[in-house]
C-alpha positions in Angstrom: 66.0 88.6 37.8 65.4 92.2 37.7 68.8 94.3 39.1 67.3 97.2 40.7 63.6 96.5 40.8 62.0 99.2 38.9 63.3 98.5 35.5 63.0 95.6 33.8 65.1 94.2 30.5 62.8 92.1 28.1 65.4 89.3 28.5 64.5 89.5 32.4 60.8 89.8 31.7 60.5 86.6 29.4 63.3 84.6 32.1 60.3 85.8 34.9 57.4 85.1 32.7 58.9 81.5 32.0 59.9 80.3 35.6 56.6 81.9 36.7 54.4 79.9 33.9 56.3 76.9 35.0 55.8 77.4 38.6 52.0 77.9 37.6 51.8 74.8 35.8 53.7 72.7 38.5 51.7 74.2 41.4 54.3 75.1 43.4 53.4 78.7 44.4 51.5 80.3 47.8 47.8 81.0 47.4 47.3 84.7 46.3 47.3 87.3 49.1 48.5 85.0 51.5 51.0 85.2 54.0 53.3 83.1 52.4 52.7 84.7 49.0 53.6 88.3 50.5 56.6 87.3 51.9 58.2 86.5 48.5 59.7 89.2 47.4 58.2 90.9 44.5 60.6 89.3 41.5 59.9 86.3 42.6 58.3 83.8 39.8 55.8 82.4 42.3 54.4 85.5 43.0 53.5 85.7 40.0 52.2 82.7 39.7 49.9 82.8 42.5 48.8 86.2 40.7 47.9 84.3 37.7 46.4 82.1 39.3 43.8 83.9 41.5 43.5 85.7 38.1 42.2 82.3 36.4 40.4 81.1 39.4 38.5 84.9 38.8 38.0 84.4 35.4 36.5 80.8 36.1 34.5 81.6 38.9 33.9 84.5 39.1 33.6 86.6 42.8 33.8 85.2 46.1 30.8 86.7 47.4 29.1 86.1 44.7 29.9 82.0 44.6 29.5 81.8 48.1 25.6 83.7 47.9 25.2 81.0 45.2 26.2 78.2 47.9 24.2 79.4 50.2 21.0 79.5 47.9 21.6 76.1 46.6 21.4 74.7 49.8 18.5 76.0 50.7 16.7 74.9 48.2 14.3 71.8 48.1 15.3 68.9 45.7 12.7 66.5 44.0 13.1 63.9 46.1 13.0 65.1 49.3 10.0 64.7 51.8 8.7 61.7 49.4 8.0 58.7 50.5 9.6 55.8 49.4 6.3 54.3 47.9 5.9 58.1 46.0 9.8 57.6 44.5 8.8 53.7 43.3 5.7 55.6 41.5 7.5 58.0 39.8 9.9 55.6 38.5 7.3 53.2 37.1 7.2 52.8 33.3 4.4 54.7 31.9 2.4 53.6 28.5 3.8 55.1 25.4 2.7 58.4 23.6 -0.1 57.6 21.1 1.1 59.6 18.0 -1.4 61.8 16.3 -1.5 63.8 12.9 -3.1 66.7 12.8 -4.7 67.9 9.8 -3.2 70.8 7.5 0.4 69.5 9.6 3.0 67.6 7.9 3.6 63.8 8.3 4.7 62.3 11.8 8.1 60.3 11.1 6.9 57.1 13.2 10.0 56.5 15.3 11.1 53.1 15.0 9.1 52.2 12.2 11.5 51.7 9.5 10.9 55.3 8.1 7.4 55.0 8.0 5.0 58.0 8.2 1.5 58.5 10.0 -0.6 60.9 8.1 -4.5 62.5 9.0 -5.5 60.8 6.1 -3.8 57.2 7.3 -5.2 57.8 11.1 -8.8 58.5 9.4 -8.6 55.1 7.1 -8.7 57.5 4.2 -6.3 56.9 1.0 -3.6 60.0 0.6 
């Protein structure tokens, strides 16, 4: 680790860059700014650490504010199912008749789905010959 604390050899700087990536990875730092992460001193590899990771966690997530306003608005708001009945859920769930394709004239063919790559033309839906 570094000797005298304000310079730094690159040999020290990869040695704290290593132990502090695997200190990261393994989890085993103090949250960022917290009490425990102040008290390590600051060539410590799990200060680091918890740097990088509030760093990530930033980069993620964005700001604190900011994810908790989006919380807070979530909640608020009314999903689709609440207030309804039971009897208006069962009513929304029931199966509803298929769409009834329909060409329209100057459009291109309508692939008919599951029909075996047939097509449904103006002139077919009119009885007329193409």
């Amino acid at each position: 680790m570094p000797q005298d604390g304000l310079h730094i050899t690159p040999d020290e700087f990869v040695a704290l860059w290593t132990e502090a990536r695997t200190a990261f990875y393994a989890d085993e730092f103090p949250p960022y700014g917290s009490k425990a992460w102040r008290a390590l001193r600051p060539d410590d590899p799990r200060r680091l650490a918890g740097a990088l990771d509030a760093a990530e966690k930033w980069r993620k997530y964005g700001d604190e504010e900011e994810l908790l306003r989006w919380l807070c608005d979530v909640a608020g708001r009314r999903f689709s199912a609440e207030g309804r009945t039971a009897a208006e859920l069962a009513e929304l769930r029931k199966a509803r008749p298929p769409h009834v394709l329909q060409a329209t004239p100057g459009w291109p063919p309508i692939r008919i789905p599951g029909g075996n790559g047939r097509y449904l033309t103006y002139a077919d839906e009119r009885g007329m010959a193409a």
